[in-house]
C-alpha positions in Angstrom: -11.9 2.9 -9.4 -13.2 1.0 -12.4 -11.6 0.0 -15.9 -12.8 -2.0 -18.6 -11.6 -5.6 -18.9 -9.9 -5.9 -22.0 -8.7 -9.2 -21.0 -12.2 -11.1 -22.5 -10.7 -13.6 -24.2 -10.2 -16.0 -21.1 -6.2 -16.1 -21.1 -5.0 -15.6 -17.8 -2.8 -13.1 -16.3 -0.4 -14.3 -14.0 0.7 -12.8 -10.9 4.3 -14.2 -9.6 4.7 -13.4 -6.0 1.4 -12.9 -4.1 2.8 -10.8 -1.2 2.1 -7.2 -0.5 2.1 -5.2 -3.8 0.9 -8.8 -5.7 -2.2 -8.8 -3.4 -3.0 -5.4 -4.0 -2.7 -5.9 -7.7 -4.6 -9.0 -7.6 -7.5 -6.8 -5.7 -7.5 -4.3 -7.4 -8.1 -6.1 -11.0 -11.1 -8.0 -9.0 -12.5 -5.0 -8.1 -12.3 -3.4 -11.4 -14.2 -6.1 -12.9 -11.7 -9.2 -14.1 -13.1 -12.6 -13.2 -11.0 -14.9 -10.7 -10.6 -17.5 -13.3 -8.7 -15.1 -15.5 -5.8 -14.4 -12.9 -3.6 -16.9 -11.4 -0.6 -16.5 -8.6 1.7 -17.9 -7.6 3.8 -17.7 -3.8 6.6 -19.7 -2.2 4.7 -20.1 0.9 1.7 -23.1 1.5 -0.2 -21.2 3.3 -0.4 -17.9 1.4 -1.6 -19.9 -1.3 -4.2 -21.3 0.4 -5.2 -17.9 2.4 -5.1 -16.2 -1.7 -7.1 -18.7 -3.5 -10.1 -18.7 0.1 -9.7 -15.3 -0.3 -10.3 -14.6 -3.7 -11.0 -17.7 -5.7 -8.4 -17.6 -8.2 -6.0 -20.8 -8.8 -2.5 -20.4 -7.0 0.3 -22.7 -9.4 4.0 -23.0 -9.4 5.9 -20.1 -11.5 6.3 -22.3 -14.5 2.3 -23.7 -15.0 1.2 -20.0 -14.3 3.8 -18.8 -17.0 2.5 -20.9 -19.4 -0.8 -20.2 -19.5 -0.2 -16.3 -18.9 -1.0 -13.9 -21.6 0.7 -11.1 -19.1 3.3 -12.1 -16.2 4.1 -9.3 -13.5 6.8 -10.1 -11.8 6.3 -9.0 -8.2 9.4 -10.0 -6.1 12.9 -8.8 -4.6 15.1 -7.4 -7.1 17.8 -10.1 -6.0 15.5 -12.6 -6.6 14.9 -12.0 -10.1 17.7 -14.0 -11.8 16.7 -17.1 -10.1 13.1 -16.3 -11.3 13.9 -15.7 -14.8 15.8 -18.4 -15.1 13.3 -20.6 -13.6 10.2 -19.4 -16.2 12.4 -18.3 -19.1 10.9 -21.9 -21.5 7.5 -21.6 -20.3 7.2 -17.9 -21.3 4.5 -17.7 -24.2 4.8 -16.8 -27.5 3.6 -13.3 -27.7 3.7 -12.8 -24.0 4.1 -9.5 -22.4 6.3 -9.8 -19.3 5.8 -6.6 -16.5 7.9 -6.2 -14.0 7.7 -4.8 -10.3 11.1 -4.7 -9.2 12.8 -2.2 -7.7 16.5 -1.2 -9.9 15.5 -4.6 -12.0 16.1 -2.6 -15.6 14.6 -4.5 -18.9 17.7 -5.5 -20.7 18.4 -7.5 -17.5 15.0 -8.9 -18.0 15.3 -9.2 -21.5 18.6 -10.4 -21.4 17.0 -13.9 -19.7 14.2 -14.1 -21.5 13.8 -15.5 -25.2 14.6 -13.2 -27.9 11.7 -10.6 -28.2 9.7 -11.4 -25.2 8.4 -7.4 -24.9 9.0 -6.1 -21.2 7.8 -3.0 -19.0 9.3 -2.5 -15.9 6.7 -0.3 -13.4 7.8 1.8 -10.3 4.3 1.3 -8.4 3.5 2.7 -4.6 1.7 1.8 -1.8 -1.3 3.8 -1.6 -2.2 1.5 -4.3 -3.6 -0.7 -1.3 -6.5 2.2 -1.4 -6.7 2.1 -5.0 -4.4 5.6 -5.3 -1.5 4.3 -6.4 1.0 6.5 -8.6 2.4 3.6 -10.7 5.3 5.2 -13.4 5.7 2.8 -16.4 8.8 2.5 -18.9 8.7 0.4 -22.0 11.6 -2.1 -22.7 13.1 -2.5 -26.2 10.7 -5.0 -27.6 7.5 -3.0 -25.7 5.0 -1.7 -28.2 2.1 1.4 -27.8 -0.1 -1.4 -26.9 2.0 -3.2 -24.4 2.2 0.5 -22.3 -2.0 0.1 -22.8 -2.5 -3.0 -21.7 -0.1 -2.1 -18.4 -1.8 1.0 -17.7 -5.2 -0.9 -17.8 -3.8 -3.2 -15.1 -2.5 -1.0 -13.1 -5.1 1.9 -13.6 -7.1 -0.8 -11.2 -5.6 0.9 -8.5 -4.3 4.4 -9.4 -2.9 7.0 -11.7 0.4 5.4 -14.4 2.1 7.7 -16.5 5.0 6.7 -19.1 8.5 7.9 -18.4 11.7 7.0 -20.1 13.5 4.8 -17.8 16.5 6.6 -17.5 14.1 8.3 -14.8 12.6 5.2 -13.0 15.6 5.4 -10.1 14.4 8.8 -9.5 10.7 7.9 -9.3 11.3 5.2 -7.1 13.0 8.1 -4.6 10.0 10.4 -5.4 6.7 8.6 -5.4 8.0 4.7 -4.9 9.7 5.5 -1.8 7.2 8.7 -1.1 4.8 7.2 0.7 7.3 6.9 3.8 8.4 10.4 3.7 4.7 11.6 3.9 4.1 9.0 7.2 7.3 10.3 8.4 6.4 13.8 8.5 2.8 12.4 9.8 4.6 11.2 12.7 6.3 14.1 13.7 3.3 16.6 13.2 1.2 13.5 15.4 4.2 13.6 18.5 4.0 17.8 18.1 0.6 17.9 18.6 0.5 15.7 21.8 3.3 17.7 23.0 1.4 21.1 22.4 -1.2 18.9 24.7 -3.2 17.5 22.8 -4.8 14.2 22.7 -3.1 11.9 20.7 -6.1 10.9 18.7 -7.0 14.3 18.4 -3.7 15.1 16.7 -4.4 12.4 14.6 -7.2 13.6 13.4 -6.1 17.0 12.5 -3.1 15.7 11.1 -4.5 13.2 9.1 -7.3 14.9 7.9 -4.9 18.1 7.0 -2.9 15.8 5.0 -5.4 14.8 2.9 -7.7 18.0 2.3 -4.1 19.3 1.1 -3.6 17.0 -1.3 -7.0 17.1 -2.7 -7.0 20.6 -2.6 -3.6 20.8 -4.9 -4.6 17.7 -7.2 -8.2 19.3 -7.8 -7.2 23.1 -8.1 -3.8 22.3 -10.0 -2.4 25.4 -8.4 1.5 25.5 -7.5 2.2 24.4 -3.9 3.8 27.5 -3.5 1.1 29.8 -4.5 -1.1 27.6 -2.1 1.2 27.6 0.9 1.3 32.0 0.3 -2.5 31.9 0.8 -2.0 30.5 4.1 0.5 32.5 5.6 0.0 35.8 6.5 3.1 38.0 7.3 3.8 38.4 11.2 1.2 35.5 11.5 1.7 31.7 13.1 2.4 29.9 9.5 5.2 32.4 8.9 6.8 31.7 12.3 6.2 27.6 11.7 8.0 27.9 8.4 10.7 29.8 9.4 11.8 27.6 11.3 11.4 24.7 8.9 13.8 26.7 6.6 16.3 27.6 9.5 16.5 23.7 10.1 17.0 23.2 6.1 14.4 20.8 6.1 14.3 21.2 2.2 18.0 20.5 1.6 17.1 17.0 3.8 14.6 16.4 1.3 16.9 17.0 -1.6 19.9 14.3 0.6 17.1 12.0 1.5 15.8 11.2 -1.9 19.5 11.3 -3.2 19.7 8.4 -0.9 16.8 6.6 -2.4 17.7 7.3 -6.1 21.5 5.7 -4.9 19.7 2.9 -3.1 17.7 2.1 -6.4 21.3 2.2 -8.2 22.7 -0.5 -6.0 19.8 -2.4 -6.0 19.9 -2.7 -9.6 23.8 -3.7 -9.5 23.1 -6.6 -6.9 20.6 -8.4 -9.2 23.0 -8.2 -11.6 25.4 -9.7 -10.0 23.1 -12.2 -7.9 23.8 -11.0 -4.3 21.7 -11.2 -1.6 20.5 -8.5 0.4 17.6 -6.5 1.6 15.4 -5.3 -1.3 12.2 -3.0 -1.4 11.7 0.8 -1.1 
C-alpha cells in the first residue's frame, strides 16, 4: 500500500514504544515512502534499540529527545503505562504538536488532561493485520483535534490499512469488534483446522482449505459489498450439507457467544481505561 509523504518538511515523527504495533507502524511508513531520518523511536530495552535502528536505520532516543523534536508523537504502550509516560514527556512536547495515541481504554481527556493546555490528541483503535499492511485502524478526535489532525493520522496509519473516524463514545466497542477481531477469526481458524484433521484430513491440508476459504470470503464480501447473509443463502441449498453445518452452529448458539464474547471485550476496554486512571498495574492489550 502506498501514501504520499506529507511529512517533507524534515520534522520527525516519533514513535514511543517500538514493540509490536510500533514496529509495524514504523514499517509500514517506510514502506509507504517516509525516509528513516524522518522517524525516530524510542524502547525501554538496549537491545531493541539496537535490533530497530540495524534494522531500519532510523535514530532510537529516550522519550523526552524524541518528543522534542517530534512534529507527531504516537504513543504506542500499555494503557497502565501511560501516566508515567505522560508525565515523563509532558515539557518536551512541541508547540503545535499533535500527540496520537495507541492505547487500549486510554481516552483523550486523560491524555489531555497531562499534557499542556491545547496539545490536540487522537486516540486510534488499530489491529493486527496491520503487520500485512491490512489493518482496520478506527480514529476519534480529542477536544483540541482539528479536520487536519484526523488527515494527517489517517495518512500515517493508511501506511498499513483502512482508518475511518468514529466518535469515541464507540472506540470500547471497536476495540471488541475489529481491535480484538483478529483473535476471534484465528480462533474459529483453529477449530475449522482441528475439524478437518478429525474428518481425516491432513493437517496441512486443512490448513490450506481453511485458510484459503477464509480469505476468498473476505475478499469476496469486501469486493462485491453484498450482505453476509445474502452471501451465506447462495451457498446453502435446502436439505444440502451447508444447511446441516449451520444448523448446528445455531443449535449450539454460537451467535449469542459472539454477542457475550465481545461484551466481554467492550467490558475489558472499560476497566482498562479505569486502571490507567487510577495507575494500577495489570495486564493490558486486546
Amino acid at each position: 500500500m502506498t501514501s504520499t509523504n506529507s511529512n517533507s518538511g524534515g520534522h520527525p515523527l516519533a514513535i514511543l514504544g517500538a514493540g509490536v504495533m510500533g514496529e509495524t507502524v514504523l514499517s509500514g511508513l517506510l514502506r509507504a515512502g517516509w525516509h528513516a531520518d524522518q522517524i525516530v523511536a524510542t524502547d525501554r530495552r538496549p537491545e531493541r534499540r539496537q535490533e530497530l535502528a540495524a534494522r531500519y536505520g532510523i535514530r532510537m532516543l529516550e522519550n523526552t529527545d524524541a518528543v522534542a523534536e517530534a512534529e507527531t508523537v504516537i504513543l504506542v504502550v500499555k494503557p497502565q503505562d501511560m501516566r508515567d509516560l505522560l508525565a515523563e514527556i509532558a515539557l518536551s512536547i512541541k508547540p503545535g504538536a499533535l500527540v496520537v495515541s495507541l492505547a487500549a481504554g486510554v481516552d483523550t481527556v486523560f491524555i489531555e488532561s497531562r499534557l499542556p493546555e491545547g496539545v490536540a490528541v487522537v486516540r486510534v483503535m488499530p489491529n493486527t493485520p496491520a503487520q500485512v499492511d491490512e489493518g482496520m485502524a478506527a480514529i476519534s478526535p480529542g477536544s483540541h483535534s482539528t479536520q487536519d489532525h484526523l488527515d494527517r493520522v489517517t495518512e500515517i496509519l493508511s501506511a498499513t490499512g483502512r482508518v475511518i473516524t468514529v466518535p469515541e463514545q464507540y472506540q470500547d466497542a471497536v476495540t471488541a469488534i475489529s481491535g480484538t477481531g483478529p483473535a476471534y477469526l484465528f480462533f474459529v481458524v483453529e477449530a475449522m483446522i482441528e475439524a478437518g484433521v478429525h474428518l481425516g484430513l491432513p493437517r496441512d491440508t486443512a490448513t490450506e482449505l481453511v485458510v484459503q476459504t477464509m480469505l476468498g470470503s473476505a475478499k469476496l464480501l469486501r469486493e462485491t459489498g453484498e450482505h453476509p447473509t445474502v452471501l451465506r443463502e447462495r451457498v446453502t441449498s435446502p436439505g444440502g450439507t451447508t444447511a446441516a453445518a449451520v444448523r448446528q452452529l445455531e443449535d449450539h448458539k454460537v451467535r449469542a457467544a459472539f454477542l457475550v464474547a465481545m461484551e466481554a471485550a467492550r467490558d475489558r476496554s472499560r476497566e482498562l481505561a479505569a486502571a490507567a486512571r487510577e495507575n494500577k498495574q495489570g495486564t493490558g492489550g486486546h
